[in-house]
C-alpha positions in Angstrom: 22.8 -179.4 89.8 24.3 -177.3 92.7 26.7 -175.6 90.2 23.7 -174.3 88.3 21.9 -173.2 91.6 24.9 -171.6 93.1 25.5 -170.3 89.3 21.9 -168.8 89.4 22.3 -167.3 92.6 24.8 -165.3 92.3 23.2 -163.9 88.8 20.4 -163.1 91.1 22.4 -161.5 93.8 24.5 -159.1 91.4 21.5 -158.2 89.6 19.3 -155.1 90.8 17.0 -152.4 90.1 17.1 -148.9 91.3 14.8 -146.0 90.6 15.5 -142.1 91.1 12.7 -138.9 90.4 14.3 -135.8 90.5 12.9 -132.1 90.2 14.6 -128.6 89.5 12.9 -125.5 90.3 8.9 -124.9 91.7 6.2 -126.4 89.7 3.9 -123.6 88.5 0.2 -122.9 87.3 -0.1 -122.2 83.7 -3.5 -121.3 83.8 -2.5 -117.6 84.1 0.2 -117.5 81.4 -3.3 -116.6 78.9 -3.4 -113.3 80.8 0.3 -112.4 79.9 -0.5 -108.9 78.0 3.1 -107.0 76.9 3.0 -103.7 77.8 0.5 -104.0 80.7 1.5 -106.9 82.9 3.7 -106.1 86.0 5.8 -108.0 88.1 3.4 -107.8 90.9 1.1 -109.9 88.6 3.6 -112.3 87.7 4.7 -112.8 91.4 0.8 -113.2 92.6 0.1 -115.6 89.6 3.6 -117.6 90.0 5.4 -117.0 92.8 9.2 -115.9 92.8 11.1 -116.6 89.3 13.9 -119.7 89.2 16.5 -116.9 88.1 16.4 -113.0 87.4 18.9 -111.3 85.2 19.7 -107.9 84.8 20.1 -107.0 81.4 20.2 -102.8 81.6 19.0 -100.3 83.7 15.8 -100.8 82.6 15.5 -104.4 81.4 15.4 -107.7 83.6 15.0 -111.3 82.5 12.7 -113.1 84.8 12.5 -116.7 83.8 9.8 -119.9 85.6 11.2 -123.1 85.0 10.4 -126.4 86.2 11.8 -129.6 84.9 11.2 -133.5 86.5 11.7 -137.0 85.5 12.7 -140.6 86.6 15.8 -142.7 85.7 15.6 -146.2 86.0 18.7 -148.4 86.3 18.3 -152.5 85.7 21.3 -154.4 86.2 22.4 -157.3 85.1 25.2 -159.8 85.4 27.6 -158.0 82.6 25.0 -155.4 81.7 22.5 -152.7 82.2 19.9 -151.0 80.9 19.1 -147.5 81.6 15.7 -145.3 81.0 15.0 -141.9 81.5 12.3 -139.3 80.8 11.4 -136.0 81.8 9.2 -133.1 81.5 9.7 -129.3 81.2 8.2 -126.1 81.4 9.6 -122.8 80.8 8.5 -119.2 80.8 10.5 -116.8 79.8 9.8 -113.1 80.2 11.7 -109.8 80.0 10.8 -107.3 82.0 11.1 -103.3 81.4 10.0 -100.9 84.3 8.2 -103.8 86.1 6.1 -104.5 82.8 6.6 -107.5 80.7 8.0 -106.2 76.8 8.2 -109.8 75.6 7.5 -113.1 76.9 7.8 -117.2 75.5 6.8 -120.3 76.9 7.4 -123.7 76.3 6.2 -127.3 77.9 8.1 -130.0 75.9 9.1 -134.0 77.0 12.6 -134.1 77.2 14.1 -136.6 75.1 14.0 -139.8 76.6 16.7 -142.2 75.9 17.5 -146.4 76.7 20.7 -148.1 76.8 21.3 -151.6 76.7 
């Protein structure tokens, strides 16, 4: 009997569970992205409707690629004696614009799930 309590003890003692949220970039409003027009929206817009971009990249002169991204999710870790188990999921938005002169010429956006995945 003390075998199987010291046995079970120790399975409980190098056993755990740990928990992690993470975020990358600034959460932003989509209820503006309707009011995206090409050819008439300016960067003064964008910046009043979304703040400052995650990245800008200058394509030309004339051209820049602003781009809005903001992705979060959990991992969870559960481990056991000889194995684990891990989870994760996520979220992400992305918006996507280039910019000529100031104006928007083109613009995407996309909120997915990232793939979620478990491992015994």
């Amino acid at each position: 009997m003390k075998k199987y309590l010291l046995v079970l003890g120790l399975a409980i003692l190098l056993s755990g569970c740990a928990q992690s949220s993470y975020s990358v970039g600034n959460d932003f409003s989509t209820e503006n992205i309707a009011k995206i027009e090409k050819r008439k929206t300016t960067t003064k817009e964008l910046e009043e409707w979304f703040g400052e971009p995650y990245s800008k990249t200058v394509l030309s002169a004339e051209q820049t690629k602003w781009m809005y991204i903001y992705t979060s999710g959990t991992a969870k870790v559960q481990s056991y004696v000889f194995t684990a188990n891990v989870e994760s999921t996520g979220k992400q938005k992305v918006l996507d614009l280039l910019i000529e002169n100031d104006t928007v010429v083109n613009f995407t956006y996309n909120n997915s799930a990232l793939p979620s995945f478990k491992t015994n």
